[in-house]
C-alpha positions as CSV (number, residue, x, y, z in Angstrom):
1,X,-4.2,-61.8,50.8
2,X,-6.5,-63.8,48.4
3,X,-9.1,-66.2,48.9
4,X,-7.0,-69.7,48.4
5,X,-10.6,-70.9,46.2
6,X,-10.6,-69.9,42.4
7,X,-13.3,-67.8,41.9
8,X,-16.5,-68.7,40.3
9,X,-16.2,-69.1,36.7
10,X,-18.6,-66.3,34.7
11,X,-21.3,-67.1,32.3
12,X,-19.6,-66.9,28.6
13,X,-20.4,-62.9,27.2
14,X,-22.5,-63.0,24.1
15,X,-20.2,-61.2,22.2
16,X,-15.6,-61.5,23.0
17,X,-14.5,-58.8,25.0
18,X,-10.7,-57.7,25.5
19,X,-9.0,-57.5,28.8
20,X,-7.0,-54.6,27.9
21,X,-4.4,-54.6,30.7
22,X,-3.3,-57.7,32.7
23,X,-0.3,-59.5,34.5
24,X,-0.3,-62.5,33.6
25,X,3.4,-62.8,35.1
26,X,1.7,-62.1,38.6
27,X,-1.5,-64.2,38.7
28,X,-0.7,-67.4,39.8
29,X,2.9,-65.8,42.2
30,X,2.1,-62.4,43.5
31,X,0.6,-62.2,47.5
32,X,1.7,-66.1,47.8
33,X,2.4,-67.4,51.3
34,X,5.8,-68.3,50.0
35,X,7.9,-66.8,47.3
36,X,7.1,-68.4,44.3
37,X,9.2,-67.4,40.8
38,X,7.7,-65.9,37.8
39,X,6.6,-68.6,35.6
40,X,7.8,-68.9,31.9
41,X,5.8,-67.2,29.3
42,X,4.9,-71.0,27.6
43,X,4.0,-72.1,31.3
44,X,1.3,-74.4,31.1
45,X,-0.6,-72.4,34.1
46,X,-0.5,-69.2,31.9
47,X,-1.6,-70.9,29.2
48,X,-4.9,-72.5,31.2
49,X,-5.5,-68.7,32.5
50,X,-5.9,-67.4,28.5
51,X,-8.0,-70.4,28.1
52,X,-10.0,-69.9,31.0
53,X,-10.7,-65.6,29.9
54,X,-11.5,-67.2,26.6
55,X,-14.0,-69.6,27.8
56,X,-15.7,-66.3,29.9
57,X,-15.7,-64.1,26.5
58,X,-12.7,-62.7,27.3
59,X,-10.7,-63.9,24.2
60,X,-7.5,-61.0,24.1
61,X,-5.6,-60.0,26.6
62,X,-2.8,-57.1,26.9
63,X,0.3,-58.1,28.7
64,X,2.1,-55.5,30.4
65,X,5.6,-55.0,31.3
66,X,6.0,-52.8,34.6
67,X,9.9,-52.9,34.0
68,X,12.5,-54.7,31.4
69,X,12.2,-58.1,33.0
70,X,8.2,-58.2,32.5
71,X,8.5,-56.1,29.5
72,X,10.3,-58.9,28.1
73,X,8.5,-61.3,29.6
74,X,5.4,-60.2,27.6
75,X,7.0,-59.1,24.6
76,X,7.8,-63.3,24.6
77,X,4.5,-63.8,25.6
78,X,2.6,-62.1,22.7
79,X,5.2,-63.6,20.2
80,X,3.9,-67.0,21.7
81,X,0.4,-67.0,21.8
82,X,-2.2,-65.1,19.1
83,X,-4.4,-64.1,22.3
84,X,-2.1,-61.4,23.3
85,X,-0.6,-58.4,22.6
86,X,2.3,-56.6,25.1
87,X,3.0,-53.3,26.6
88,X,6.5,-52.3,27.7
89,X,7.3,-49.7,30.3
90,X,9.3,-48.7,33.5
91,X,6.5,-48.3,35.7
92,X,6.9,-44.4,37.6
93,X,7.3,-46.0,41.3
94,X,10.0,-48.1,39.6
95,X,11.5,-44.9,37.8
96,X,13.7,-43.5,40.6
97,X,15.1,-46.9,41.7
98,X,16.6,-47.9,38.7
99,X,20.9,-46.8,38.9
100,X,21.3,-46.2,35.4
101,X,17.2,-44.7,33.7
102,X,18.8,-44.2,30.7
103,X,20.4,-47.9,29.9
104,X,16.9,-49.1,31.2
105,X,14.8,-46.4,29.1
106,X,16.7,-47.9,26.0
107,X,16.3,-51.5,27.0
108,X,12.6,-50.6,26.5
109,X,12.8,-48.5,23.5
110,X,14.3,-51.8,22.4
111,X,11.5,-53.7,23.2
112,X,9.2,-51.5,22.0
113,X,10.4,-52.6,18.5
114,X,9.5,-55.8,18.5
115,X,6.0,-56.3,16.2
116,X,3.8,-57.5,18.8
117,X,4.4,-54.5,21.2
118,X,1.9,-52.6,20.9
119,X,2.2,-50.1,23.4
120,X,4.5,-48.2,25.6
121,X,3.3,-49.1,29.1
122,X,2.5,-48.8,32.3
123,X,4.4,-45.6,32.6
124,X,3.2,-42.3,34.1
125,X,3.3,-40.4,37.4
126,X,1.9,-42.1,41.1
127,X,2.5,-39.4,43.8
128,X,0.1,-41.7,46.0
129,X,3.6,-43.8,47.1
130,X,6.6,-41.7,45.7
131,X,7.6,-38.6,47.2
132,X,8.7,-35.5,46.0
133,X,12.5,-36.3,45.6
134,X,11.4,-39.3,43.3
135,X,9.1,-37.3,41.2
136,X,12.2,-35.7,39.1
137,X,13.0,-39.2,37.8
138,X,9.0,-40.0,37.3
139,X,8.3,-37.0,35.0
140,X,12.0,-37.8,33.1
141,X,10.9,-41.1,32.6
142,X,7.1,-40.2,31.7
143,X,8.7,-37.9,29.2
144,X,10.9,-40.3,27.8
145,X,8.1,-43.0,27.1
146,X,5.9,-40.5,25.7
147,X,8.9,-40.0,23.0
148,X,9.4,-43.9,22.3
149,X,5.2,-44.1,22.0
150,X,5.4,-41.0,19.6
151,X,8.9,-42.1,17.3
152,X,7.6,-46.1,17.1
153,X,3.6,-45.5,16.5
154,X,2.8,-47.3,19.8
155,X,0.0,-46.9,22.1
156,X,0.6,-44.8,25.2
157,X,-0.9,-46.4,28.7
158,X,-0.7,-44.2,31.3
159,X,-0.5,-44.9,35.3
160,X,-1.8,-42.2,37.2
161,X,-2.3,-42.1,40.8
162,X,-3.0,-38.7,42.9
163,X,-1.2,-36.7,39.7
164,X,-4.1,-36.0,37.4
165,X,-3.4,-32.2,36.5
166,X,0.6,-33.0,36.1
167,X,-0.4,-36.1,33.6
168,X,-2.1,-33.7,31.4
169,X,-0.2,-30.9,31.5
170,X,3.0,-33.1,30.5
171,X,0.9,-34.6,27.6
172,X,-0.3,-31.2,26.7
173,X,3.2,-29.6,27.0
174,X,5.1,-32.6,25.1
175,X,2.6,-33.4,22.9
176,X,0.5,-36.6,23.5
177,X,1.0,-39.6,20.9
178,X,-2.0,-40.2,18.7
179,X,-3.5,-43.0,21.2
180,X,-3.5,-42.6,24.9
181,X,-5.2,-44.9,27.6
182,X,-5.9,-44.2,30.9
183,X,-5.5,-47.2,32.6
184,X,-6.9,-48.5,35.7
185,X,-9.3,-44.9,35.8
186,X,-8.8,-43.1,38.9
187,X,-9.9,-39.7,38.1
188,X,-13.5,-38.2,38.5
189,X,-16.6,-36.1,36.1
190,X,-14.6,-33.8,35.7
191,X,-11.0,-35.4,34.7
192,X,-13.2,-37.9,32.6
193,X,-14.5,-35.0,30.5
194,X,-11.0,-33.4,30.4
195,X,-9.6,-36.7,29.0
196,X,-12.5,-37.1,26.4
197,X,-11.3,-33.9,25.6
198,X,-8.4,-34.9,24.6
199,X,-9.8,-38.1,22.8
200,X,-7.7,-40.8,25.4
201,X,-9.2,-43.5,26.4
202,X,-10.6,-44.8,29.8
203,X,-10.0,-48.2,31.0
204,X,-11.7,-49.0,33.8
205,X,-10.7,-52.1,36.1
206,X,-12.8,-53.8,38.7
207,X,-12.9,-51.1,41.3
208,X,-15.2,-49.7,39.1
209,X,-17.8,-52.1,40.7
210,X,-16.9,-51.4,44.2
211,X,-19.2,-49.4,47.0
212,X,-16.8,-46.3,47.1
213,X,-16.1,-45.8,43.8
214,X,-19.2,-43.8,42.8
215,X,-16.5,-41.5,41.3
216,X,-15.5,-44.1,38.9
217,X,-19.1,-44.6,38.3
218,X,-19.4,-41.1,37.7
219,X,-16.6,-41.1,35.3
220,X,-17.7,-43.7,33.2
221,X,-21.2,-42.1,33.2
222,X,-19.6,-38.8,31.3
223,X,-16.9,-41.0,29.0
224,X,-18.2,-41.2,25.3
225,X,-19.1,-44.9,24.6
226,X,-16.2,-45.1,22.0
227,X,-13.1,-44.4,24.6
228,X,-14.3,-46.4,27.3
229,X,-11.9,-50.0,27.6
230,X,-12.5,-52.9,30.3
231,X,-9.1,-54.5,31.7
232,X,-8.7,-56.5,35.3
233,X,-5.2,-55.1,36.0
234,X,-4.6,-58.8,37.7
235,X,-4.1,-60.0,40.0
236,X,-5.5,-56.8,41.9
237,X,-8.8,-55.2,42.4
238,X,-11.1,-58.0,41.5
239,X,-14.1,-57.0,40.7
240,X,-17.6,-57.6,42.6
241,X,-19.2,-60.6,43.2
242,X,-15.4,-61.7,43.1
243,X,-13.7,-59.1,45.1
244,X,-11.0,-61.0,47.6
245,X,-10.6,-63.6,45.3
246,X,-7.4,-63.8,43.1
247,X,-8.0,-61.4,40.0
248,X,-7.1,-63.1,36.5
249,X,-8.6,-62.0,32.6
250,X,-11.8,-63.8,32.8
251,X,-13.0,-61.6,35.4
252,X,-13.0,-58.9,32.9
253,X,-16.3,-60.2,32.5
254,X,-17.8,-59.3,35.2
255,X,-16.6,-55.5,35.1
256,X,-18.3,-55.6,31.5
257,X,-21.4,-56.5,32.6
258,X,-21.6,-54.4,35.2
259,X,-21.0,-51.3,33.1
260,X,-23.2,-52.3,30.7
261,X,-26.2,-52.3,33.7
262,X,-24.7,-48.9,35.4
263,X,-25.0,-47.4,31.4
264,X,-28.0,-49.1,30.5
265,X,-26.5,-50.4,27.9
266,X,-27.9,-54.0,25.9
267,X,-24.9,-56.7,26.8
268,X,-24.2,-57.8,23.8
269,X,-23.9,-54.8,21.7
270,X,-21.7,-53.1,24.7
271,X,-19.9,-55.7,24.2
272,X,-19.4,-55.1,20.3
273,X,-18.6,-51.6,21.3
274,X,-15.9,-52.6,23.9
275,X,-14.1,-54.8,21.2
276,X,-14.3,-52.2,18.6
277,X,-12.7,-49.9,21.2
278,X,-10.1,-52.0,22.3
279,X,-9.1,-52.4,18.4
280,X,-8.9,-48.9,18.2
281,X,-6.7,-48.2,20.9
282,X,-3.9,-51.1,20.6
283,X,-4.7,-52.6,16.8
284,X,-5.6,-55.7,15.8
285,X,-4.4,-59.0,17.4
């Protein structure tokens, strides 16, 4: 599935950047030939992959939780290691699988809590792999994260795929908390403009950079400089001149600088901006 060579190791960034949505539970296991367990939070291996974004310009990461396992698993991360901040969040593919949504919704709520959760994420709505019968139990659990965000102050990250208008009308009907991001961007001009409409943020990941995604270039054309956020969503998606090679934080760095060319933007005060953004939407590490 990956290249079995690490990837090339970027120039540093003249200015720290944030990867604003990562797996760090996944980096090192996911695609493997054999089945390999997730490793511990104080795993010497996660530890050298901070070290290595840091090294890159990539000196904060956010960790997040995809259901109560991970969302653990980063809440104990971020309590660990300065670098890091977590998300918690039943991810919407996971929604309809889980036998009892309520006892998981409030084993996240109870995460949530916890003082280095900063978010409530990656929840949302994917119609790309769920179909309709699962969609009930996506929206429920959609709705029920965009509550926990609103009552505990958090940040709201968002997972949409192939369910753009029902994302916003849900936020619109329920009311959205006072920070959204749209993680991973999937949308196009127009869904970019109706999102910095709404003042949510745009986080786009390393598909960004690839030949089809003129969309996503398109979209990040039209996003005001001050909600646009970088992430690498590793291990997937990474980003050119990386792409088949196992994605990890540092290569955030290479999805900066190419937005930074595609806006014509200097590096270093893009950069600046990024950070700045990235404070805005999750706080201060």
């Amino acid at each position: 599935m990956y290249r079995s060579e690490p990837a090339p190791q970027p120039e540093p960034l003249p200015f720290p950047i944030a990867d604003s949505h990562t797996h760090l539970d996944l980096v090192d296991t996911f695609g493997s030939e054999e089945e390999l367990p997730v490793p511990s939070p104080d795993a010497p291996e996660v530890r050298a992959r901070l070290d290595e974004a840091e090294a890159a310009g990539v000196a904060r990461v956010v960790q997040v939780g995809t259901d109560v396992a991970s969302s653990r698993w980063a809440a104990a991360l971020a309590a660990a290691d300065p670098r890091v901040l977590a998300a918690a969040a039943l991810h919407p593919n996971d929604a309809p699988r889980e036998a009892d949504l309520d006892a998981s919704l409030a084993a996240i709520d109870a995460v949530a809590a916890l003082p280095r959760v900063s978010a409530l994420g990656e929840t949302g709505l994917d119609y790309f792999r769920t179909d309709e019968a699962g969609r009930a139990a996506q929206q429920r659990s959609f709705r029920a994260h965009i509550e926990i965000a609103k009552a505990r102050d958090k940040t709201l990250v968002i997972h949409d795929r192939d369910a753009h208008e029902d994302v916003l009308s849900i936020l619109d009907a329920d009311g959205a908390p006072e920070r959204v991001v749209l993680h991973c961007f999937s949308g196009d001009f127009a869904f970019a403009k109706e999102c910095a409409r709404r003042g949510f943020f745009m986080s786009f990941a390393g598909n960004v950079t690839f030949k089809n995604a003129q969309n996503l270039r398109d979209a990040a054309s039209v996003a005001p400089a001050e909600l646009v956020l970088v992430e690498t969503d590793a291990p997937f998606m990474a980003p050119i001149p990386v792409r088949g090679y196992r994605n990890h934080p540092a290569l955030t760095n290479y999805t900066a600088r190419f937005l930074a060319e595609h806006l014509e933007r200097d590096l270093e005060a893009w950069c600046e901006r990024l950070w700045a953004n990235t404070e805005a939407a999750f706080g201060s590490w």
